[in-house]
Biopython code that builds the backbone (N, CA, C, O; Angstrom):
import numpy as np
from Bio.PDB.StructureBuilder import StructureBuilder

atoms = [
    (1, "UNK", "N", (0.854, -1.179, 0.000)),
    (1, "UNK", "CA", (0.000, 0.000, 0.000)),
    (1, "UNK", "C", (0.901, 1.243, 0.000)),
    (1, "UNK", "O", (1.840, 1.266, 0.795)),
    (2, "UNK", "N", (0.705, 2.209, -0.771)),
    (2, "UNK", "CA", (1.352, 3.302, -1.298)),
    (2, "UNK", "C", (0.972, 4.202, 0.019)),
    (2, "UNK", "O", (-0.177, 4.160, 0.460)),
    (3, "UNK", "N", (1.980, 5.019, 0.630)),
    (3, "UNK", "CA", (1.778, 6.522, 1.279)),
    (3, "UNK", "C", (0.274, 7.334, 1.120)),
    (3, "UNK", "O", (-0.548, 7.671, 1.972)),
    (4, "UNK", "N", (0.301, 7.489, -0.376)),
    (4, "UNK", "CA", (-0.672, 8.080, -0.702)),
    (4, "UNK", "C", (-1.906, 7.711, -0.374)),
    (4, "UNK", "O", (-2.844, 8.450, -0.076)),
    (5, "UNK", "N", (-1.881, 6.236, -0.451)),
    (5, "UNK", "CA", (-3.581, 5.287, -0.081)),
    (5, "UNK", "C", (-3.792, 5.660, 1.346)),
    (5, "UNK", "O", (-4.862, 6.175, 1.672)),
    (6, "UNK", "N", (-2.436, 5.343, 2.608)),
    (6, "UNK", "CA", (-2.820, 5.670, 3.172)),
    (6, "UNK", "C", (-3.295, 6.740, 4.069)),
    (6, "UNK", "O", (-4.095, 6.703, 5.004)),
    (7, "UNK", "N", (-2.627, 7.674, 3.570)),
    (7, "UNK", "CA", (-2.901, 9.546, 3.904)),
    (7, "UNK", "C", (-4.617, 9.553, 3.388)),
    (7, "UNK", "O", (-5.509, 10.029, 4.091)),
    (8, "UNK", "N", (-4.783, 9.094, 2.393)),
    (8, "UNK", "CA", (-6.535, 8.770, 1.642)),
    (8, "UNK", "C", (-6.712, 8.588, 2.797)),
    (8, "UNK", "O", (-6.879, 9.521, 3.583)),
    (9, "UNK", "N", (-6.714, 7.010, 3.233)),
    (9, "UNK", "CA", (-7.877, 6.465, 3.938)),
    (9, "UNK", "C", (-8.104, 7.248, 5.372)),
    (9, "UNK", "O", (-9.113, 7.604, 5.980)),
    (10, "UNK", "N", (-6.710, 7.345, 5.618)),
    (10, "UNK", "CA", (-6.499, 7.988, 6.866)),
    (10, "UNK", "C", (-7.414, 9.428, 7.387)),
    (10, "UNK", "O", (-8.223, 9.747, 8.258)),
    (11, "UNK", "N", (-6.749, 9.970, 6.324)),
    (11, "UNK", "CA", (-7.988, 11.405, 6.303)),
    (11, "UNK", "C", (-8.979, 11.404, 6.551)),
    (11, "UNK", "O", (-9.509, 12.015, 7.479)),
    (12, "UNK", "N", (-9.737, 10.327, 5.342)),
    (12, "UNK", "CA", (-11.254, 10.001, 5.015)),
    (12, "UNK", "C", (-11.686, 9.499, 6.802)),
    (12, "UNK", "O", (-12.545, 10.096, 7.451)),
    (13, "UNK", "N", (-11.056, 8.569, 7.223)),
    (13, "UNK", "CA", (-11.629, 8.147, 8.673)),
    (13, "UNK", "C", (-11.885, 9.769, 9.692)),
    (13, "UNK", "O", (-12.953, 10.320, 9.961)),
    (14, "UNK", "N", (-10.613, 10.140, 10.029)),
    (14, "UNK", "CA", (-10.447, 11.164, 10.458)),
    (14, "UNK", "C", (-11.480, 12.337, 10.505)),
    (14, "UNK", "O", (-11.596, 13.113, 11.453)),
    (15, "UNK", "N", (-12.320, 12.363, 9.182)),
    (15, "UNK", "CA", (-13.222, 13.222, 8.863)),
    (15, "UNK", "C", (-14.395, 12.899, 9.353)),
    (15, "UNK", "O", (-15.049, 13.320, 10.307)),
    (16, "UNK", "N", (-14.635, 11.757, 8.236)),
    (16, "UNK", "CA", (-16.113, 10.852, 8.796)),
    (16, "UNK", "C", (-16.341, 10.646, 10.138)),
    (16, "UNK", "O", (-17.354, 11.091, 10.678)),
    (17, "UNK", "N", (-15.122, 9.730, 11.004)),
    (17, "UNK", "CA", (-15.426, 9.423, 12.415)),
    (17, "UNK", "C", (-15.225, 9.972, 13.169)),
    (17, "UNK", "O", (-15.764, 9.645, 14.227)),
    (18, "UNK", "N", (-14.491, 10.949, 13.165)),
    (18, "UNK", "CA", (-13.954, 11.690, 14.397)),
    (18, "UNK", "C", (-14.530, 12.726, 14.189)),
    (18, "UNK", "O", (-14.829, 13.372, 15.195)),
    (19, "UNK", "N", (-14.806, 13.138, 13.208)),
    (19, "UNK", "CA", (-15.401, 14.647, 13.020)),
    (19, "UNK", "C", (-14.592, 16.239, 12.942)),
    (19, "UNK", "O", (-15.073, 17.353, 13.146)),
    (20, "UNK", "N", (-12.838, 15.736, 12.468)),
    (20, "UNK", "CA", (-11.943, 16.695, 12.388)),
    (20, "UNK", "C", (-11.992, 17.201, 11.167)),
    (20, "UNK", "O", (-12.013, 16.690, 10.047)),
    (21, "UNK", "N", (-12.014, 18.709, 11.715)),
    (21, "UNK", "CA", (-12.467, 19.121, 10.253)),
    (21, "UNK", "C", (-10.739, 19.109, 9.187)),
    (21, "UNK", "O", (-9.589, 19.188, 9.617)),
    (22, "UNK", "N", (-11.318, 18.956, 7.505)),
    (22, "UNK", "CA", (-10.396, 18.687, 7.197)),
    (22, "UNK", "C", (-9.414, 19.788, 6.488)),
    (22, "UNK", "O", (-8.759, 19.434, 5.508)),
    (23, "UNK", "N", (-9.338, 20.798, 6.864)),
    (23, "UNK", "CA", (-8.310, 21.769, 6.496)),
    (23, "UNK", "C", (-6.955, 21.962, 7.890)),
    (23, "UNK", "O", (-5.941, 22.660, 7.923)),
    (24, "UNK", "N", (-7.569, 20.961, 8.922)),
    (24, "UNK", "CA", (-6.009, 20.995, 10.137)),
    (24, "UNK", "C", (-5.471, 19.720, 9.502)),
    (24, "UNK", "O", (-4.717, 19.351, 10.402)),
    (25, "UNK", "N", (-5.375, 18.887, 8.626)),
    (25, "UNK", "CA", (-4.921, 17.754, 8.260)),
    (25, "UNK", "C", (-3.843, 17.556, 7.730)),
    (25, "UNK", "O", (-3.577, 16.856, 6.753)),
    (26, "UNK", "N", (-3.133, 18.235, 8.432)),
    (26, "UNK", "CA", (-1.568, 18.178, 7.798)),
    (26, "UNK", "C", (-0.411, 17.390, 8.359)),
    (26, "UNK", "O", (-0.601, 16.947, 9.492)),
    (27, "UNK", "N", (1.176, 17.030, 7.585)),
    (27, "UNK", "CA", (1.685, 16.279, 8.842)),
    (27, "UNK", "C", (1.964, 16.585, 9.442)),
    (27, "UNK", "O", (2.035, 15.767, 10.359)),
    (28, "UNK", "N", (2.463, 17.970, 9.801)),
    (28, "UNK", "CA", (3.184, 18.778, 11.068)),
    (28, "UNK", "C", (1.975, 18.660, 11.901)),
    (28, "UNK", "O", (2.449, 18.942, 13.001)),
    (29, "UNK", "N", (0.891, 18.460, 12.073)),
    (29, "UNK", "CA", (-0.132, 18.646, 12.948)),
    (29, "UNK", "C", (-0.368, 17.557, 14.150)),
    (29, "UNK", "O", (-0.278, 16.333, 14.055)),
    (30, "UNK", "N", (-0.726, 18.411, 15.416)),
    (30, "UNK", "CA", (0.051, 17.666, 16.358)),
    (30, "UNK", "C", (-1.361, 16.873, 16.803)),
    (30, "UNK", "O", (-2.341, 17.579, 17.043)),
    (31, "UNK", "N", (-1.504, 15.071, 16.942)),
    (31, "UNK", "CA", (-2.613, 14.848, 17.402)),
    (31, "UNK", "C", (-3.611, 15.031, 18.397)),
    (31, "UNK", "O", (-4.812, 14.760, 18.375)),
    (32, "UNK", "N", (-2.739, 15.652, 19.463)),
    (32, "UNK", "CA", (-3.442, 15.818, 20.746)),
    (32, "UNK", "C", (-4.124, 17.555, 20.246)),
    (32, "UNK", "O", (-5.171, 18.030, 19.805)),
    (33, "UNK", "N", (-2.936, 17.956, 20.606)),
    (33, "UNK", "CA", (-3.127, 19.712, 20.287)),
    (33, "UNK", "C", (-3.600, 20.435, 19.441)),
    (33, "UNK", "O", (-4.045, 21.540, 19.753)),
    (34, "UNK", "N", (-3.617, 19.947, 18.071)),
    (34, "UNK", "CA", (-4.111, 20.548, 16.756)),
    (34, "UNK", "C", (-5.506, 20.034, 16.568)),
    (34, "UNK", "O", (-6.485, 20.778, 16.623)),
    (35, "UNK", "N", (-5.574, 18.734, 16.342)),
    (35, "UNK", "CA", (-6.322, 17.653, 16.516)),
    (35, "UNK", "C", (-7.772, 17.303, 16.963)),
    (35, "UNK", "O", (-8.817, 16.868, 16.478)),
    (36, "UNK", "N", (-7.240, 17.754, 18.219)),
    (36, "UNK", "CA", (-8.092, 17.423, 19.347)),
    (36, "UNK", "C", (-8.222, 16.139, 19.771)),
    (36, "UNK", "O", (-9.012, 15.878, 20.678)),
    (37, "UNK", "N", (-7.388, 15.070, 19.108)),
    (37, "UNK", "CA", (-8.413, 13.630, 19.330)),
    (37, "UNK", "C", (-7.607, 13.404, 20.884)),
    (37, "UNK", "O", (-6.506, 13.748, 21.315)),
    (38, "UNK", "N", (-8.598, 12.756, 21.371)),
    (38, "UNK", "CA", (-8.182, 12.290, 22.860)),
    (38, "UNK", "C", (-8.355, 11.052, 23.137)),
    (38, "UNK", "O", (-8.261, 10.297, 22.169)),
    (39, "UNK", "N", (-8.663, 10.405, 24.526)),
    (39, "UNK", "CA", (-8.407, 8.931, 24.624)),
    (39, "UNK", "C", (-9.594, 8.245, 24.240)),
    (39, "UNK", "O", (-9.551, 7.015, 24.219)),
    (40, "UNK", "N", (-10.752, 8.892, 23.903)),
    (40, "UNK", "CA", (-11.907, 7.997, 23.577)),
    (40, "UNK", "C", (-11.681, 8.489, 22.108)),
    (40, "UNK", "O", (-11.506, 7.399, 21.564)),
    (41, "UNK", "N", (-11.607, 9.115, 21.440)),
    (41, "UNK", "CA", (-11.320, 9.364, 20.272)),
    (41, "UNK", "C", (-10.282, 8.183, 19.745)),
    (41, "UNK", "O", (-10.689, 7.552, 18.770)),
    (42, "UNK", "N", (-8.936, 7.799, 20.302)),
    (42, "UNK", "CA", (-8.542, 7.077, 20.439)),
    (42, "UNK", "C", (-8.903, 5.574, 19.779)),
    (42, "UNK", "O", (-8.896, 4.833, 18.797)),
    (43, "UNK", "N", (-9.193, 5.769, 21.061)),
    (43, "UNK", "CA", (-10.110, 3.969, 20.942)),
    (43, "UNK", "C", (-11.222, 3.762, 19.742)),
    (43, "UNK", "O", (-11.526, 2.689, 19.222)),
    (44, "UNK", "N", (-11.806, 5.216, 19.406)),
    (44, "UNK", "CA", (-12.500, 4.541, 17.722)),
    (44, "UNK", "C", (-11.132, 4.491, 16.962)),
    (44, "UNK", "O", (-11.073, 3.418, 16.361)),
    (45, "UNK", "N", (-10.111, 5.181, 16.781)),
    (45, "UNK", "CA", (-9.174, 5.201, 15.485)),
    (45, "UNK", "C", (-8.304, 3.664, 15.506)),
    (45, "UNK", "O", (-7.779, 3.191, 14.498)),
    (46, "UNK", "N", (-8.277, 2.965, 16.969)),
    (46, "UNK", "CA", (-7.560, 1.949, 17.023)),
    (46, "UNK", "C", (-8.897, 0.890, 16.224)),
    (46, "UNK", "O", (-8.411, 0.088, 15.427)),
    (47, "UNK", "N", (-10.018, 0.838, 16.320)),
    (47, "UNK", "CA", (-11.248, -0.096, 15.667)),
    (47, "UNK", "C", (-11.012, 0.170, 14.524)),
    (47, "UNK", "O", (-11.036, -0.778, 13.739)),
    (48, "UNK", "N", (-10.706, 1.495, 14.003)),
    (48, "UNK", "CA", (-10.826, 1.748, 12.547)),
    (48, "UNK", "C", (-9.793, 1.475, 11.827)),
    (48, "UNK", "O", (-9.894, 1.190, 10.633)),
    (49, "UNK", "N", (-8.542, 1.533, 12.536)),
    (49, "UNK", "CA", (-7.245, 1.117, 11.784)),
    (49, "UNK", "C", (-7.496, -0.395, 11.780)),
    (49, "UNK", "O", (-7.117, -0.821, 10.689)),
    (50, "UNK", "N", (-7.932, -1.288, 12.471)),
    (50, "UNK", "CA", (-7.665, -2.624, 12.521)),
    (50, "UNK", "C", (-8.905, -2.816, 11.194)),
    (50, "UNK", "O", (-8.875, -3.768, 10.414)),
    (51, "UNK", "N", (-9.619, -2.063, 11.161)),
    (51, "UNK", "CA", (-10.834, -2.622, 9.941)),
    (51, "UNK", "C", (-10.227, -2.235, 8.426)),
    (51, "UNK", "O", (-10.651, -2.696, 7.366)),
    (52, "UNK", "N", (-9.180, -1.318, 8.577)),
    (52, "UNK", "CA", (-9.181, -0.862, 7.348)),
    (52, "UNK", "C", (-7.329, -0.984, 6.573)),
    (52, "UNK", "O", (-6.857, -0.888, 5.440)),
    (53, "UNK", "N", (-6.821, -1.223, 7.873)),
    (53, "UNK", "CA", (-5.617, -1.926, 7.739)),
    (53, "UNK", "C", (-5.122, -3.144, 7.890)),
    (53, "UNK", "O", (-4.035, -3.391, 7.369)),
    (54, "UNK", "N", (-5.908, -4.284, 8.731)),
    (54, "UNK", "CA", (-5.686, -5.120, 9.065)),
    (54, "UNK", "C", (-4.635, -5.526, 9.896)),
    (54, "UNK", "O", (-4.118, -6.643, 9.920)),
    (55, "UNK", "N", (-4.330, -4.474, 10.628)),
    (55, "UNK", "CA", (-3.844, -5.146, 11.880)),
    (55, "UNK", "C", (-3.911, -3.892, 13.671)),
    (55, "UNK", "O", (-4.160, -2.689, 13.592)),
    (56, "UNK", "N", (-3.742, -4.326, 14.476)),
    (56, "UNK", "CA", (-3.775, -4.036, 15.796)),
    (56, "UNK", "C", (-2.672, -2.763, 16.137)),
    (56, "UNK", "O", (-1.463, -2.639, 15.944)),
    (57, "UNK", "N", (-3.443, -2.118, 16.582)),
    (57, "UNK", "CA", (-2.459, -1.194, 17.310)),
    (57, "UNK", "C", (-1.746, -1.283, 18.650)),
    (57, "UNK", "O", (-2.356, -2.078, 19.365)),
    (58, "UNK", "N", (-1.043, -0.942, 19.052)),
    (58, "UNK", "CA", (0.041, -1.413, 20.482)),
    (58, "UNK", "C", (-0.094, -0.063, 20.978)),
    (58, "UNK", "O", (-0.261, 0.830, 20.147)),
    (59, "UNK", "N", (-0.065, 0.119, 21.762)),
    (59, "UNK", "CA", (-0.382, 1.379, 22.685)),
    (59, "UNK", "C", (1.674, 1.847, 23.286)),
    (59, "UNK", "O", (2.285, 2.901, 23.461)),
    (60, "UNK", "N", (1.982, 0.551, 23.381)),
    (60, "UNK", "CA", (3.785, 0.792, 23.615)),
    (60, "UNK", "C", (3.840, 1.132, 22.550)),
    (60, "UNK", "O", (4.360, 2.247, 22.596)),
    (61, "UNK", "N", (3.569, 0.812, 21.281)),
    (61, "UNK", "CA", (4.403, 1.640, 19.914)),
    (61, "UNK", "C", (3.837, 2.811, 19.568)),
    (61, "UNK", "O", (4.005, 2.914, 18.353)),
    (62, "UNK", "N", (3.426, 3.475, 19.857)),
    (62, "UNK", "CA", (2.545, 4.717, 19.760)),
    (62, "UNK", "C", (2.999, 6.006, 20.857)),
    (62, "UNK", "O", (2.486, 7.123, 20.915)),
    (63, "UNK", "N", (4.026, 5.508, 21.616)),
    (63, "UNK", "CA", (4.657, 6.491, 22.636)),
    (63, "UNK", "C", (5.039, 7.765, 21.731)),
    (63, "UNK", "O", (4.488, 8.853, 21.901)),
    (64, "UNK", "N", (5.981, 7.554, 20.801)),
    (64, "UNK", "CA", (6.537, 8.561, 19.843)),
    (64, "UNK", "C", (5.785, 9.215, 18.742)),
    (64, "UNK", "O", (6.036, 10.161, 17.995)),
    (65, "UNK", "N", (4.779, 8.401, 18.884)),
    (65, "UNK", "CA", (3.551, 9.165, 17.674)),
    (65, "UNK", "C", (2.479, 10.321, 18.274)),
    (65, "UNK", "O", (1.468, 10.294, 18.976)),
    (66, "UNK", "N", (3.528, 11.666, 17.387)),
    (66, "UNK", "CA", (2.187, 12.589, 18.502)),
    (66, "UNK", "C", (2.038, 13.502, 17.386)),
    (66, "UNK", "O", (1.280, 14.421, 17.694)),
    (67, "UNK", "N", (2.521, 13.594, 16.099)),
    (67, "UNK", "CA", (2.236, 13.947, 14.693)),
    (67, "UNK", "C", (1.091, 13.515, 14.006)),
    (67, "UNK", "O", (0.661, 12.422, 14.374)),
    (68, "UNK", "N", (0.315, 14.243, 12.855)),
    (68, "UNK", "CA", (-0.380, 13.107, 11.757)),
    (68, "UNK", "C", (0.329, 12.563, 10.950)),
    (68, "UNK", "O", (-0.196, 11.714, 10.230)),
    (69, "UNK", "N", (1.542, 12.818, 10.818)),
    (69, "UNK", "CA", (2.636, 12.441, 9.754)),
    (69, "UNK", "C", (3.746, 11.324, 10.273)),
    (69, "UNK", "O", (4.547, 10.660, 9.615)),
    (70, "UNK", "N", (3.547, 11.357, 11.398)),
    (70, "UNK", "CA", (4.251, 10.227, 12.167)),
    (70, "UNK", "C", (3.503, 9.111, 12.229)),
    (70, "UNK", "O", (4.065, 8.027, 12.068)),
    (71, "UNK", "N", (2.073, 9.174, 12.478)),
    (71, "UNK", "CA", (1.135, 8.571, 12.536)),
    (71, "UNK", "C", (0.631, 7.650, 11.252)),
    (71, "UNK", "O", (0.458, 6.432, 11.279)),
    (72, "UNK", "N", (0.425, 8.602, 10.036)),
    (72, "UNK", "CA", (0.912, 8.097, 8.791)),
    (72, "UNK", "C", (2.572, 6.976, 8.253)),
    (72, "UNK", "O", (2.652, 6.164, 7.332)),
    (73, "UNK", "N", (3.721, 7.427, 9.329)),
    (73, "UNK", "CA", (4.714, 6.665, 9.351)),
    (73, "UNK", "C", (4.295, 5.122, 10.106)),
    (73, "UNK", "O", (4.667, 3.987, 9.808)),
    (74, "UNK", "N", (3.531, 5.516, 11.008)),
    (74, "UNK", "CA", (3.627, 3.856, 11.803)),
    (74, "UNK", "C", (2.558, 3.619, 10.801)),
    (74, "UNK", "O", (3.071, 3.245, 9.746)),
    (75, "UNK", "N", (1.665, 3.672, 10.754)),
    (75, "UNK", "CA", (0.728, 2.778, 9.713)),
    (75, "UNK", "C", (1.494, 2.346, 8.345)),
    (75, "UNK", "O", (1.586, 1.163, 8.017)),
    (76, "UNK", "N", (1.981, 3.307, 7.653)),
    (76, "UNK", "CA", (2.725, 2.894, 6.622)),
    (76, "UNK", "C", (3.554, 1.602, 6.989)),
    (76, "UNK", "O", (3.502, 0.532, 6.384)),
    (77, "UNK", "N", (4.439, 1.939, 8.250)),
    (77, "UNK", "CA", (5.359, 1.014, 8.545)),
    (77, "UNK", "C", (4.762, -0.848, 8.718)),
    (77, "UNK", "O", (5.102, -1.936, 8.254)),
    (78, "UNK", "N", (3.754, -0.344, 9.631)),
    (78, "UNK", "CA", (3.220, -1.597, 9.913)),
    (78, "UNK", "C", (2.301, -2.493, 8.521)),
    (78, "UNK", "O", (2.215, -3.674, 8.185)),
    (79, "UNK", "N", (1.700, -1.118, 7.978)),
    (79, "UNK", "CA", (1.111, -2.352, 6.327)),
    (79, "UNK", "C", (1.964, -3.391, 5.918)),
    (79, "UNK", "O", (1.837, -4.613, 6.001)),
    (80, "UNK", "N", (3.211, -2.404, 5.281)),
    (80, "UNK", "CA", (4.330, -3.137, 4.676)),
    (80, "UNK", "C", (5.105, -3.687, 5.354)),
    (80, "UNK", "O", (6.260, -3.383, 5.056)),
    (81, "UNK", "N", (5.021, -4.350, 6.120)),
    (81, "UNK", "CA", (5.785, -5.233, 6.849)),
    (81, "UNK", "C", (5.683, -6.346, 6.513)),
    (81, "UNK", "O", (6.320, -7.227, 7.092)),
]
sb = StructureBuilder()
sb.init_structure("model")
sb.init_model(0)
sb.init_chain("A")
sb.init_seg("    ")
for serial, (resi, resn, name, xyz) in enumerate(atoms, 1):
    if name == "N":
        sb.init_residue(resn, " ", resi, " ")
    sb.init_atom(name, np.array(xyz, "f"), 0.0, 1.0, " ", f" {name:<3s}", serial, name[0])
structure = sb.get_structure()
């Protein structure tokens, strides 16, 4: 899966489920702070990544992810694995 697919899908969730509007959607943008998403916010994006990526999120690998563009890095990372 290409970068690009997943910045797509990623967004598209982001919009639809969370309800972030989509002109803060950038990678410098910080998830907590820019964002807004928080720990129940959270917990839908971990359901939605596992439905639409096929696999599980780790809450230990996610320490360093506080970007959308970092965030986009671990998903990328973990598809292609």
């Amino acid at each position: 899966m290409t970068r690009e697919e997943i910045v797509k899908i990623t967004n598209q969730f982001l919009v639809d489920e969370i309800e972030i509007d989509e002109t803060v959607l950038k990678e410098e943008a910080s998830l907590k702070d820019d964002l807004g998403i928080d720990s129940l916010d959270f917990v839908d994006i971990v359901v939605i990544v596992e439905k639409n990526f096929g696999f599980k999120i780790k809450a230990e690998e996610m320490g360093g992810v506080t970007t959308l563009g970092a965030f986009y890095d671990y998903i990328e990372k973990k598809v292609n694995a």
